[in-house]
mmCIF file of the N, C-alpha and C atoms, coordinates in Angstrom:
data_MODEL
# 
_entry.id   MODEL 
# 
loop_
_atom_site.group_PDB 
_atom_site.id 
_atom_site.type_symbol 
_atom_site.label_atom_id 
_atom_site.label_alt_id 
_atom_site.label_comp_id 
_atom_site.label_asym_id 
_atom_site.label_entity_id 
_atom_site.label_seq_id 
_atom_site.pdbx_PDB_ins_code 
_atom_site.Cartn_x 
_atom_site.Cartn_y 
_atom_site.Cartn_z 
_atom_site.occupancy 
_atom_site.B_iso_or_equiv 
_atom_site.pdbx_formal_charge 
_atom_site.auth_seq_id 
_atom_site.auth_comp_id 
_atom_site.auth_asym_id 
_atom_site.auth_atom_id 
_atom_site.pdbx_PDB_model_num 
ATOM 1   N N  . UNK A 1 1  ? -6.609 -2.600  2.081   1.00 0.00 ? 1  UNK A N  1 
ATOM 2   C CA . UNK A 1 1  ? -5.984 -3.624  1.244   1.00 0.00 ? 1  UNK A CA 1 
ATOM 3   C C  . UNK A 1 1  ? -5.501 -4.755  2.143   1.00 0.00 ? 1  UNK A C  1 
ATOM 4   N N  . UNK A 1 2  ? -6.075 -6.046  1.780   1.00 0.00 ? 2  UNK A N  1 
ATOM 5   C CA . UNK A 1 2  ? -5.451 -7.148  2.421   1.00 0.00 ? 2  UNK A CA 1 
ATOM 6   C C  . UNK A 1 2  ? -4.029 -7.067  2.299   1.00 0.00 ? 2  UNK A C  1 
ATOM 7   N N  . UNK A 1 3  ? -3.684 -7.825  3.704   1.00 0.00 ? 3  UNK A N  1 
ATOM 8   C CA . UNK A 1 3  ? -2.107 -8.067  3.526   1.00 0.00 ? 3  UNK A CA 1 
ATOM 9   C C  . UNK A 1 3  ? -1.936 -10.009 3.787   1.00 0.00 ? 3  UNK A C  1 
ATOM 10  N N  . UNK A 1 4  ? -2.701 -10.339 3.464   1.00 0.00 ? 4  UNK A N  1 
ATOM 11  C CA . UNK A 1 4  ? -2.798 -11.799 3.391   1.00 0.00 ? 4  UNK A CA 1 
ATOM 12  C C  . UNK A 1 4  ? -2.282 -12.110 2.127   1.00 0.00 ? 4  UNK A C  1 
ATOM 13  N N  . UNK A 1 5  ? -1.523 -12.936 1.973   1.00 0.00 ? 5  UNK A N  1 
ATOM 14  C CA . UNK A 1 5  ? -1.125 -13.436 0.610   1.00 0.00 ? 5  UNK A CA 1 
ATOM 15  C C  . UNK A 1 5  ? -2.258 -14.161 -0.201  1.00 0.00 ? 5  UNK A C  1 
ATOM 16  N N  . UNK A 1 6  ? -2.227 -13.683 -1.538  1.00 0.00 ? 6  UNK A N  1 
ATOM 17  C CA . UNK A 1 6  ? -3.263 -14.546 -2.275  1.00 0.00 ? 6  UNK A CA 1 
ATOM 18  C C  . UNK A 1 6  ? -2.198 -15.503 -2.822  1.00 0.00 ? 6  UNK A C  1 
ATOM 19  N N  . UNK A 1 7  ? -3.391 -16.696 -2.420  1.00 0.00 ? 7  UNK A N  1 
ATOM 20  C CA . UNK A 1 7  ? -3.403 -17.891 -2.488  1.00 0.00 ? 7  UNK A CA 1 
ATOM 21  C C  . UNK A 1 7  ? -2.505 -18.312 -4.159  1.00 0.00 ? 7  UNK A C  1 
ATOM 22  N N  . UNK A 1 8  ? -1.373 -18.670 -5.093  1.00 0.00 ? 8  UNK A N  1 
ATOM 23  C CA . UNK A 1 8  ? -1.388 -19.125 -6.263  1.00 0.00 ? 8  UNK A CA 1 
ATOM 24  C C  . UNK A 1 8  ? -2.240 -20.330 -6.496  1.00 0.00 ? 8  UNK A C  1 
ATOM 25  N N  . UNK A 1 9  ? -2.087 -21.524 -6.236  1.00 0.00 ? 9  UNK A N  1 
ATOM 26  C CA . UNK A 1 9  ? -2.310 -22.650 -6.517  1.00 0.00 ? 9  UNK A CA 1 
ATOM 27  C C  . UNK A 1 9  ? -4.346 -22.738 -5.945  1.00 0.00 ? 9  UNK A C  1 
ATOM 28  N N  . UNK A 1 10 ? -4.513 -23.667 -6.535  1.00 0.00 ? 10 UNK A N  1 
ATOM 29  C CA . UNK A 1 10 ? -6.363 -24.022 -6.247  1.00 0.00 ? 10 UNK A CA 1 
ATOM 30  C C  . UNK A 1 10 ? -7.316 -22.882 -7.157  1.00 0.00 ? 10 UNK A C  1 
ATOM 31  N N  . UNK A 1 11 ? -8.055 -23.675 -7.243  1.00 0.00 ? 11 UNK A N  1 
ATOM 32  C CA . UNK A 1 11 ? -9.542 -22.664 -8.300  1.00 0.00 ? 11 UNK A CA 1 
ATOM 33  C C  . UNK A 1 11 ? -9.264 -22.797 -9.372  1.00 0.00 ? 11 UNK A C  1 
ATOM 34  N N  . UNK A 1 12 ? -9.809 -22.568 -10.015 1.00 0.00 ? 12 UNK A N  1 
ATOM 35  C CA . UNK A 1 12 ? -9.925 -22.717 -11.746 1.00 0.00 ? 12 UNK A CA 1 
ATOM 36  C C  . UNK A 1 12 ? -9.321 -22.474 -12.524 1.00 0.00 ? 12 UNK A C  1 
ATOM 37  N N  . UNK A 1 13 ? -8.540 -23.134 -13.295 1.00 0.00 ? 13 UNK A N  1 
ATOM 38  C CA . UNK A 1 13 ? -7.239 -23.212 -14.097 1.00 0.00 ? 13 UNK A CA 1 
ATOM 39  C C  . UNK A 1 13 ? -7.445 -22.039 -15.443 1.00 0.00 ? 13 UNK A C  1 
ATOM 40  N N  . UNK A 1 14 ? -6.769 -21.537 -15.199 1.00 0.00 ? 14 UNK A N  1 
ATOM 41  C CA . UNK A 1 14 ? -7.398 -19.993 -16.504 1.00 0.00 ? 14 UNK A CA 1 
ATOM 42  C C  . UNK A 1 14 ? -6.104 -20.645 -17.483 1.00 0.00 ? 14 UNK A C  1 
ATOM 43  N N  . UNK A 1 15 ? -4.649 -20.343 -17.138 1.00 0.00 ? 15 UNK A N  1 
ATOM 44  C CA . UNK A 1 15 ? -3.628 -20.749 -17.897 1.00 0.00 ? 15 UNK A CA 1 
ATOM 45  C C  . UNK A 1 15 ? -3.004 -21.727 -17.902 1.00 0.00 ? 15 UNK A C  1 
ATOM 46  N N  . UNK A 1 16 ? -2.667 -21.708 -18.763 1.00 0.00 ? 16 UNK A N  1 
ATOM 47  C CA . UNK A 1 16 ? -1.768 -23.449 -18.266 1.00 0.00 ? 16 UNK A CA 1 
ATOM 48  C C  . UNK A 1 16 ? -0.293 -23.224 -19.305 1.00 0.00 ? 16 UNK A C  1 
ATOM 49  N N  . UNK A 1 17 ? 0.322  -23.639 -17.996 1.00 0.00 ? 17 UNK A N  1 
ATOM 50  C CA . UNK A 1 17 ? 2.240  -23.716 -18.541 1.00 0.00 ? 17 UNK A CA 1 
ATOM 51  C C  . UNK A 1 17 ? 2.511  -24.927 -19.019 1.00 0.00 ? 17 UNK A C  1 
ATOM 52  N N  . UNK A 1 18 ? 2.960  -25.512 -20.144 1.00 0.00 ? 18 UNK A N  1 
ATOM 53  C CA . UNK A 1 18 ? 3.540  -27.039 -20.355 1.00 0.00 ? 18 UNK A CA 1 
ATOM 54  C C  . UNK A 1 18 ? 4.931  -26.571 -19.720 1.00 0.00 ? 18 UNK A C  1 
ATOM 55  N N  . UNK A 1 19 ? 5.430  -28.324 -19.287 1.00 0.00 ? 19 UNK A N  1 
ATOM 56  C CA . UNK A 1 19 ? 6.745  -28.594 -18.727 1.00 0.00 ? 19 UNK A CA 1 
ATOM 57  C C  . UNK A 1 19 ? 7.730  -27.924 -19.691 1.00 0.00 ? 19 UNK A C  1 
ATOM 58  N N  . UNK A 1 20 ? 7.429  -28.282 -21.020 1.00 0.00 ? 20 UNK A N  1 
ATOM 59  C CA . UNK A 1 20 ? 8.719  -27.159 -22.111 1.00 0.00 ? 20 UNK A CA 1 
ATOM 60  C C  . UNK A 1 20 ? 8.404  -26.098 -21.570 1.00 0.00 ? 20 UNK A C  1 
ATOM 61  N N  . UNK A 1 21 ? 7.815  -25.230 -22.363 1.00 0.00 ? 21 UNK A N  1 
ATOM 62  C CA . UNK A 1 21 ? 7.830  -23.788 -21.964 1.00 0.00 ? 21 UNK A CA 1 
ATOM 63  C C  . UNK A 1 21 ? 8.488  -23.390 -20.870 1.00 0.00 ? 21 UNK A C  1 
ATOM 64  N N  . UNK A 1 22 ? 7.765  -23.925 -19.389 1.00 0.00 ? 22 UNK A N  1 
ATOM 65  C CA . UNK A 1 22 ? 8.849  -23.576 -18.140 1.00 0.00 ? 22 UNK A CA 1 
ATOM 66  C C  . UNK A 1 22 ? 9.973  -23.991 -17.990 1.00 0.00 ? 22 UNK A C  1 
ATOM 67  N N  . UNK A 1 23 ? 10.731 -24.621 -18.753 1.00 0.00 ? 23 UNK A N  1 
ATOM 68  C CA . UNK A 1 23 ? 11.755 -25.334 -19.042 1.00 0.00 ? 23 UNK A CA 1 
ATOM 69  C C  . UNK A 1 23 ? 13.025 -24.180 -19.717 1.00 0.00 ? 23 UNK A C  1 
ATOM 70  N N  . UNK A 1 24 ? 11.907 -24.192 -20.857 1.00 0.00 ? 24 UNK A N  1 
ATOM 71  C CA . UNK A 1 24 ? 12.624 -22.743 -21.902 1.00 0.00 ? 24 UNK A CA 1 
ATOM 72  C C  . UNK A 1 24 ? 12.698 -21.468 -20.883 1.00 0.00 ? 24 UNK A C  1 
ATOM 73  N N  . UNK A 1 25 ? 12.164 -21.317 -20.399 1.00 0.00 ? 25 UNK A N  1 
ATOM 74  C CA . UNK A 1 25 ? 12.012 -20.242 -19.554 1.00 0.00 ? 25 UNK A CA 1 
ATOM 75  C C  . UNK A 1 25 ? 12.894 -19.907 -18.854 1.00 0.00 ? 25 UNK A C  1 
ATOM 76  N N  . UNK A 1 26 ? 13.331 -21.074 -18.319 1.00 0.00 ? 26 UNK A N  1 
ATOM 77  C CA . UNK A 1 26 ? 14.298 -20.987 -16.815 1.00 0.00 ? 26 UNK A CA 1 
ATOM 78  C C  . UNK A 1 26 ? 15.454 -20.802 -17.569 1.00 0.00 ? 26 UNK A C  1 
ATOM 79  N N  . UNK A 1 27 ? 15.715 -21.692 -18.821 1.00 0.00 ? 27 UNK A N  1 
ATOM 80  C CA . UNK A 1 27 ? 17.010 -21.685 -19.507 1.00 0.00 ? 27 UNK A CA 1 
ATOM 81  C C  . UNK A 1 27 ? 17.565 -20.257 -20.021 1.00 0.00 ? 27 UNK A C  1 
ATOM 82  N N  . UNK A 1 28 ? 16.279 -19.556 -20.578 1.00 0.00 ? 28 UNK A N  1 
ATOM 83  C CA . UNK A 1 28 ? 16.608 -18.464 -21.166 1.00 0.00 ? 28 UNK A CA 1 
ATOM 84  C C  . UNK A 1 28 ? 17.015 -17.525 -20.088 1.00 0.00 ? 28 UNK A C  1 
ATOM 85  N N  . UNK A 1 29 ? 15.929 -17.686 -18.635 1.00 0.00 ? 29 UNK A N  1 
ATOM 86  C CA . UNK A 1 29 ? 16.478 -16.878 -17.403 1.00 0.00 ? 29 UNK A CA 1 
ATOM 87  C C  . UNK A 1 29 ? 17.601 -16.715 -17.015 1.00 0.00 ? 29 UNK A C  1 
ATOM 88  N N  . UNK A 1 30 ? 18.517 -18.201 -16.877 1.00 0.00 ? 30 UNK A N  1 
ATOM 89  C CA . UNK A 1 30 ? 19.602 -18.612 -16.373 1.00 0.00 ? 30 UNK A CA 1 
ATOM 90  C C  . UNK A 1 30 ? 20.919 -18.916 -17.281 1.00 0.00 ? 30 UNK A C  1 
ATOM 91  N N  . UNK A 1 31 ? 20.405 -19.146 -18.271 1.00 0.00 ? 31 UNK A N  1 
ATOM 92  C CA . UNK A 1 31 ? 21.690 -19.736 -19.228 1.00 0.00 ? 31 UNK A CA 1 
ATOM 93  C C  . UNK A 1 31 ? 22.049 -18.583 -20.823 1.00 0.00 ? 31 UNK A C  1 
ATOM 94  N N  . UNK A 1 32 ? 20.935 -18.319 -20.837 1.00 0.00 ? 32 UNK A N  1 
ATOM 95  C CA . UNK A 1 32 ? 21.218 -16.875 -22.427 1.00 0.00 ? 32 UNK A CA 1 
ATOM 96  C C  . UNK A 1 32 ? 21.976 -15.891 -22.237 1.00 0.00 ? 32 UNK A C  1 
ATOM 97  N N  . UNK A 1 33 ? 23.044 -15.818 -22.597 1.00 0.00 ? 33 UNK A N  1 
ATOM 98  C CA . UNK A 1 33 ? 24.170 -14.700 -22.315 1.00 0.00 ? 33 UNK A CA 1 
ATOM 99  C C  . UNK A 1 33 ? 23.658 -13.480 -22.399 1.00 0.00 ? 33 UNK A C  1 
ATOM 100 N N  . UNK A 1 34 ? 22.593 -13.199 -23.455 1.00 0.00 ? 34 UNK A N  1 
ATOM 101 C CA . UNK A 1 34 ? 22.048 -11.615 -23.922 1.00 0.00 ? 34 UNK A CA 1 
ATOM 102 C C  . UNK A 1 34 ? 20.774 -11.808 -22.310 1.00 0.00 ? 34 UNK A C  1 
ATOM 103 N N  . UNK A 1 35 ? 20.227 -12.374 -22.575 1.00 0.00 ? 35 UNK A N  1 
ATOM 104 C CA . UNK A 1 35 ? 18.800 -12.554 -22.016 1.00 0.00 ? 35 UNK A CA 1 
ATOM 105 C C  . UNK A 1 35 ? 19.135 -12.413 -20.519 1.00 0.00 ? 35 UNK A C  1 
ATOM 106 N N  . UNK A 1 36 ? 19.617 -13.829 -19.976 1.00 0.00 ? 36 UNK A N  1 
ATOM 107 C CA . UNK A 1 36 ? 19.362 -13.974 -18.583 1.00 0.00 ? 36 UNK A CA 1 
ATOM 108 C C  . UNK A 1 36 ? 20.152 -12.901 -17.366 1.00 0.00 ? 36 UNK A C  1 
ATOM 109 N N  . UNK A 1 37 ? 21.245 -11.811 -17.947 1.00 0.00 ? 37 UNK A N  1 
ATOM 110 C CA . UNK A 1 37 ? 21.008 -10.458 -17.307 1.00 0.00 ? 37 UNK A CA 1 
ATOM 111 C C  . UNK A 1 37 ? 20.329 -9.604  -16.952 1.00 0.00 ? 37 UNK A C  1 
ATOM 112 N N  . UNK A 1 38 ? 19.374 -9.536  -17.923 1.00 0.00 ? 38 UNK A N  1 
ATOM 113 C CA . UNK A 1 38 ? 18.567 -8.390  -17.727 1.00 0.00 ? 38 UNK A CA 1 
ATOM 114 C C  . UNK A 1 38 ? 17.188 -8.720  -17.262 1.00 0.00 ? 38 UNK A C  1 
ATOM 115 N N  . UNK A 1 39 ? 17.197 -10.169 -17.358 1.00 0.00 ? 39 UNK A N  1 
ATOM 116 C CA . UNK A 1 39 ? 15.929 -11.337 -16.269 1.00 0.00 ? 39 UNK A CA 1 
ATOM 117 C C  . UNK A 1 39 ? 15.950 -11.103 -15.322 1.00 0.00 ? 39 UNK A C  1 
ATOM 118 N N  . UNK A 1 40 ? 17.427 -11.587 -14.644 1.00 0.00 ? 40 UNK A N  1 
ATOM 119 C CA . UNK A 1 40 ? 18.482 -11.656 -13.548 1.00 0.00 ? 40 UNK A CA 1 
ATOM 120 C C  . UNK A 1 40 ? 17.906 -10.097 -12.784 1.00 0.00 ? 40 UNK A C  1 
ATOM 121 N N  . UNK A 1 41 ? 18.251 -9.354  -13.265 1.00 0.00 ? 41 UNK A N  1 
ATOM 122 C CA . UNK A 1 41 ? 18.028 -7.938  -13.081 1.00 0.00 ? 41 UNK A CA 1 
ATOM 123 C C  . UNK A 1 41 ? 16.858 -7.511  -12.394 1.00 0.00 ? 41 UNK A C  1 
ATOM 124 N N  . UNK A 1 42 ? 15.663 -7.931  -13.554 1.00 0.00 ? 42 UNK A N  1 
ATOM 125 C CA . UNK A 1 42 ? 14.611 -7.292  -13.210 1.00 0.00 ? 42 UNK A CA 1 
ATOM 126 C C  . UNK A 1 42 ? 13.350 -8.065  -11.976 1.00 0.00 ? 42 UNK A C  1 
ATOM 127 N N  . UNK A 1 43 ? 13.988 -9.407  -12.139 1.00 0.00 ? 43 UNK A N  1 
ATOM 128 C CA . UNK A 1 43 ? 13.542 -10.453 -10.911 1.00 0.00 ? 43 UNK A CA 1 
ATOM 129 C C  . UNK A 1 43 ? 13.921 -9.785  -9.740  1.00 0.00 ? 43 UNK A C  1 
ATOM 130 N N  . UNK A 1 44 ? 15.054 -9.439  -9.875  1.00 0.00 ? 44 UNK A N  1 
ATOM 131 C CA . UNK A 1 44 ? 15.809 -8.720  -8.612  1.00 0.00 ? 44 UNK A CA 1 
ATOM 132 C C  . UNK A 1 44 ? 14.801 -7.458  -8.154  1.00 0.00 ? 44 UNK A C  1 
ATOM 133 N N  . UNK A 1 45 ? 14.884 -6.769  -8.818  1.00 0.00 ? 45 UNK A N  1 
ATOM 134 C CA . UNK A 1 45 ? 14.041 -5.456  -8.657  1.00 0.00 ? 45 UNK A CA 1 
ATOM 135 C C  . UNK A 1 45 ? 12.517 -5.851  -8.017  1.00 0.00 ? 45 UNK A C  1 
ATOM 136 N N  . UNK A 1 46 ? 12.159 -6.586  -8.866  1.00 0.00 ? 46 UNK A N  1 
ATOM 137 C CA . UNK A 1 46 ? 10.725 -6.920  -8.354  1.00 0.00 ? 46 UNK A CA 1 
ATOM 138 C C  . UNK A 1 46 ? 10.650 -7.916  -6.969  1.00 0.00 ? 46 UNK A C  1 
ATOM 139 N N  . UNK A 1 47 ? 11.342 -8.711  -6.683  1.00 0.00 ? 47 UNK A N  1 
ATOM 140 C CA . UNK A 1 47 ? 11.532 -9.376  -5.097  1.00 0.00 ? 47 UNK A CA 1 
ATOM 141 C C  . UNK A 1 47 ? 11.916 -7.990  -4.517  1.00 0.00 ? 47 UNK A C  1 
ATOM 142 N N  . UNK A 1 48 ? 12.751 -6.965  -4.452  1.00 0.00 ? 48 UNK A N  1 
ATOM 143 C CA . UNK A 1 48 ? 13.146 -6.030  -3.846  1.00 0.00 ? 48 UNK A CA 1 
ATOM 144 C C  . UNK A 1 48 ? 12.140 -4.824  -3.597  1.00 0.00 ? 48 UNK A C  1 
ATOM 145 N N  . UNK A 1 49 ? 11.193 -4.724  -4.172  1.00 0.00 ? 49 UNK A N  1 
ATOM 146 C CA . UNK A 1 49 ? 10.238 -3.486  -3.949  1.00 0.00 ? 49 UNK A CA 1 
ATOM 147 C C  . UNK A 1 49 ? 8.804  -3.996  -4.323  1.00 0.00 ? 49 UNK A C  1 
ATOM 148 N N  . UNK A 1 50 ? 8.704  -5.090  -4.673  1.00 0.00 ? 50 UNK A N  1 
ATOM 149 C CA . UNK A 1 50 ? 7.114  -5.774  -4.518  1.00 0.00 ? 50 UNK A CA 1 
ATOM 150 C C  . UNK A 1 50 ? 7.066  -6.675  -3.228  1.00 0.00 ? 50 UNK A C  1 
ATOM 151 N N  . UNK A 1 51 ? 5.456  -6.580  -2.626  1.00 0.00 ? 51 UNK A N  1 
ATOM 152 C CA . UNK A 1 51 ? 5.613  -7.899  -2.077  1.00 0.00 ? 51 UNK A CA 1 
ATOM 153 C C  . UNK A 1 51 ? 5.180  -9.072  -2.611  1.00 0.00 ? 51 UNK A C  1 
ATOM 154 N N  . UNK A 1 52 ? 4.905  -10.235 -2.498  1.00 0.00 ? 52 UNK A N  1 
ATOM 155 C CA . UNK A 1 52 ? 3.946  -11.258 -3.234  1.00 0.00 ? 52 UNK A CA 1 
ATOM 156 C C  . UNK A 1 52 ? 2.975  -11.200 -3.677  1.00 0.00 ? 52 UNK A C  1 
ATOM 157 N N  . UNK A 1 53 ? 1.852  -10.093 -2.988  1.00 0.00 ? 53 UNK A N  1 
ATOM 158 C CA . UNK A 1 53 ? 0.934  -9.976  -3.578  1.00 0.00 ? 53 UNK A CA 1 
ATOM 159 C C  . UNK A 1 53 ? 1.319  -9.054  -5.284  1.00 0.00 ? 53 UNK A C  1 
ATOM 160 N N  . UNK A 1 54 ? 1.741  -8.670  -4.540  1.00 0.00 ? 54 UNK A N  1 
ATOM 161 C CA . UNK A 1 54 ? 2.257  -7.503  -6.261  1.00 0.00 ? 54 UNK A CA 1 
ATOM 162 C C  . UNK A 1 54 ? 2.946  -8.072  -6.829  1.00 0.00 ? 54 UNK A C  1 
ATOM 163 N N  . UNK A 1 55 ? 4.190  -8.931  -6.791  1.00 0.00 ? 55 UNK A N  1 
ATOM 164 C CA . UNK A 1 55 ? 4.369  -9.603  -7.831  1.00 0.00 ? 55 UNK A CA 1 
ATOM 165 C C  . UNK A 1 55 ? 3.997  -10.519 -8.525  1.00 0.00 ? 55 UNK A C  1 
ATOM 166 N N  . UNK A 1 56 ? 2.992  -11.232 -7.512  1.00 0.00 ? 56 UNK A N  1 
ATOM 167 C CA . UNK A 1 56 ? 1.770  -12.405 -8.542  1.00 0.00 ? 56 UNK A CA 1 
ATOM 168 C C  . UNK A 1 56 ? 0.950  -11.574 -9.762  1.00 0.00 ? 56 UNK A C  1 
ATOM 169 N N  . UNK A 1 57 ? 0.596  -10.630 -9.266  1.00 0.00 ? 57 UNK A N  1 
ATOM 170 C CA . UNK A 1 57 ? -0.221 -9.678  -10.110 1.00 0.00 ? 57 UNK A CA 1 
ATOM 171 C C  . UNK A 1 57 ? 0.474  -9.044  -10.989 1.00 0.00 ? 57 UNK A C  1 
ATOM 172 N N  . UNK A 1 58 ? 1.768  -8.658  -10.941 1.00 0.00 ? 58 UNK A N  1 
ATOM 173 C CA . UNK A 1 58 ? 2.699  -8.403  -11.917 1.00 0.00 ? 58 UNK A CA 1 
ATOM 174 C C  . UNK A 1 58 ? 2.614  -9.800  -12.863 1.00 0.00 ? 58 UNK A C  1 
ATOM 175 N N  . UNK A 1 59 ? 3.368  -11.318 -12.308 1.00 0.00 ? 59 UNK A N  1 
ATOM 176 C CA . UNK A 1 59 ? 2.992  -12.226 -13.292 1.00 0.00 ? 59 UNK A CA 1 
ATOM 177 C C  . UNK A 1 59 ? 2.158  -12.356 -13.994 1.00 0.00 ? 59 UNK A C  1 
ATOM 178 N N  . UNK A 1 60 ? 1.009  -12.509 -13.557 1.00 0.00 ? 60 UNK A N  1 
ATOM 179 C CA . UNK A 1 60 ? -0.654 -13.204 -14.068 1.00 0.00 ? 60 UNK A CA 1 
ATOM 180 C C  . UNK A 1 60 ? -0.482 -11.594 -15.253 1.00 0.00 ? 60 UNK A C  1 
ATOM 181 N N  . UNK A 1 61 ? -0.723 -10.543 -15.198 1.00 0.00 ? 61 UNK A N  1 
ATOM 182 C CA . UNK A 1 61 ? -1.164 -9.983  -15.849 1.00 0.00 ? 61 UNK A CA 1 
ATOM 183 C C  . UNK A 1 61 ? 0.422  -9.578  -17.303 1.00 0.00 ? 61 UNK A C  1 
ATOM 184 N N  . UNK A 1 62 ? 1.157  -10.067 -16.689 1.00 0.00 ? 62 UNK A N  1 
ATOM 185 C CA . UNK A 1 62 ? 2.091  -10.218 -18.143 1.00 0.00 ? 62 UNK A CA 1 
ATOM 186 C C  . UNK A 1 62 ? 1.553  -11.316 -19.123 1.00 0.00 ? 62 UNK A C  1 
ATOM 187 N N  . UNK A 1 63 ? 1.498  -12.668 -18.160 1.00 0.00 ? 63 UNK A N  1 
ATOM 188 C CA . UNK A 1 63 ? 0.820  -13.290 -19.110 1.00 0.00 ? 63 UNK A CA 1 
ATOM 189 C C  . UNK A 1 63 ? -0.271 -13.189 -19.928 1.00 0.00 ? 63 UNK A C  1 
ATOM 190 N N  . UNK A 1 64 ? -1.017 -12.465 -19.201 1.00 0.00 ? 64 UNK A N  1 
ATOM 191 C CA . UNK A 1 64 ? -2.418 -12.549 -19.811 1.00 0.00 ? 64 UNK A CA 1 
ATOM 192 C C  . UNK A 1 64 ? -2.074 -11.324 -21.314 1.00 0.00 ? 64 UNK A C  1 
ATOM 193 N N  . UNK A 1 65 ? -1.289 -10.589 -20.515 1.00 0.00 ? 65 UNK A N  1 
ATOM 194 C CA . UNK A 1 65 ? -1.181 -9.364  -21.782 1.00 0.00 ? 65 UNK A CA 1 
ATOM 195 C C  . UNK A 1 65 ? -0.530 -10.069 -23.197 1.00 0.00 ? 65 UNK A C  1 
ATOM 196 N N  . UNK A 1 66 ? 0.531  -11.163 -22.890 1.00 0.00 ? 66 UNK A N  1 
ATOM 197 C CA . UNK A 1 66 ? 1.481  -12.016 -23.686 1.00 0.00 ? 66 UNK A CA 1 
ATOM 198 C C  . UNK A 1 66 ? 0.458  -12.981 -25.176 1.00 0.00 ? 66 UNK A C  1 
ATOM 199 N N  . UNK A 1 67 ? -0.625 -13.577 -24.222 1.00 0.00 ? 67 UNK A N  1 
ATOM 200 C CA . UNK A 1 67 ? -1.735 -14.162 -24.858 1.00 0.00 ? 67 UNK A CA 1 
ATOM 201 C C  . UNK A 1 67 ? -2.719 -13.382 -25.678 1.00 0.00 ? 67 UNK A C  1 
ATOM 202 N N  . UNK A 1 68 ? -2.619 -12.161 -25.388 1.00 0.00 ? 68 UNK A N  1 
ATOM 203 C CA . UNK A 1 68 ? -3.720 -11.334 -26.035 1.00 0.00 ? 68 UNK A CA 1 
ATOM 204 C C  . UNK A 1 68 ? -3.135 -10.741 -26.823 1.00 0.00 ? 68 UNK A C  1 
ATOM 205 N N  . UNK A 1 69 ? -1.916 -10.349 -26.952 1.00 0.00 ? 69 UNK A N  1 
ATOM 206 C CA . UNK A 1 69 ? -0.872 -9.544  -28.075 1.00 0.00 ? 69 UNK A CA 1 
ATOM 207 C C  . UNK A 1 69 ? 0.067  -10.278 -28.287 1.00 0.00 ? 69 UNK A C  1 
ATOM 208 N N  . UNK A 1 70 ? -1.089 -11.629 -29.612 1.00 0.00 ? 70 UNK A N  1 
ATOM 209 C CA . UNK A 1 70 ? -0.393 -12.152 -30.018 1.00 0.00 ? 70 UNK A CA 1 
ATOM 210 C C  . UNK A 1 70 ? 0.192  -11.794 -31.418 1.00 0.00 ? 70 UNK A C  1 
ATOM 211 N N  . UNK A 1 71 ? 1.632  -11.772 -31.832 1.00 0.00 ? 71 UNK A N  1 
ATOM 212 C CA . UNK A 1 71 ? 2.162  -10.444 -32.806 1.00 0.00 ? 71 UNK A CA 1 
ATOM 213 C C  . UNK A 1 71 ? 1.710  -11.439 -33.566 1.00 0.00 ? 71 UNK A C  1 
ATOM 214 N N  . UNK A 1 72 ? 0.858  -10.690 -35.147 1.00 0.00 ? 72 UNK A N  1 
ATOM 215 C CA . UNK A 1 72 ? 0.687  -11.857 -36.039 1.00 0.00 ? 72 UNK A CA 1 
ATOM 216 C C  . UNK A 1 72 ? 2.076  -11.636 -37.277 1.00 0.00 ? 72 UNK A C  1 
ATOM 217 N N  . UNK A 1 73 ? 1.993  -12.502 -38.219 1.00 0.00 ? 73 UNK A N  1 
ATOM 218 C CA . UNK A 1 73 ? 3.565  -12.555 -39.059 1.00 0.00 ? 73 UNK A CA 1 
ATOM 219 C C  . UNK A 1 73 ? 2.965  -12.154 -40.066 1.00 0.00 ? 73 UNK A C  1 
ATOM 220 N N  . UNK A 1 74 ? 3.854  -11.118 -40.376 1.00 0.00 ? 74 UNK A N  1 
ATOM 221 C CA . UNK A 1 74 ? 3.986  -10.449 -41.442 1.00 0.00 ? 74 UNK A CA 1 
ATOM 222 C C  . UNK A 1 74 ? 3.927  -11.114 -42.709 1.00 0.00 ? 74 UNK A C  1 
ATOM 223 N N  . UNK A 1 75 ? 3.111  -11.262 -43.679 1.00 0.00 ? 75 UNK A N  1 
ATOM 224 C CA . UNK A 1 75 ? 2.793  -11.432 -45.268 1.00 0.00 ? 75 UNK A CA 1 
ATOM 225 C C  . UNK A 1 75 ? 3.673  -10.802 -46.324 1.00 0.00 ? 75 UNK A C  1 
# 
């Protein structure tokens, strides 16, 4: 297993974040009384026992799971 960091940035754009969304994101990370504890938390955990490579791959594949299970609304 490489121990070279993979690269984030360059190659072919699969997802794309708008400026809201990462916006909402950070807010909910940092500012949601219920929420940004248990963010807080688990960011922690994952800088603490992943390295970069594993936590990119932790990211990318939340997202991707996020996009594909998209909940549809109830009728």
């Amino acid at each position: 297993m490489s121990t070279e960091p993979v690269p984030l940035t360059g190659g072919k754009s699969v997802y794309c974040i708008n400026e809201f969304q990462l916006k909402q994101a950070f807010t909910l990370a940092s500012d949601d009384p219920e929420s940004s504890p248990k963010i807080q938390r688990k960011i922690k955990e994952l800088e603490e026992n992943f390295n970069r490579n594993e936590q990119a791959a932790i990211a990318f594949v939340i997202i991707d799971r996020l996009l594909n299970t998209v909940k549809k609304p109830e009728i």
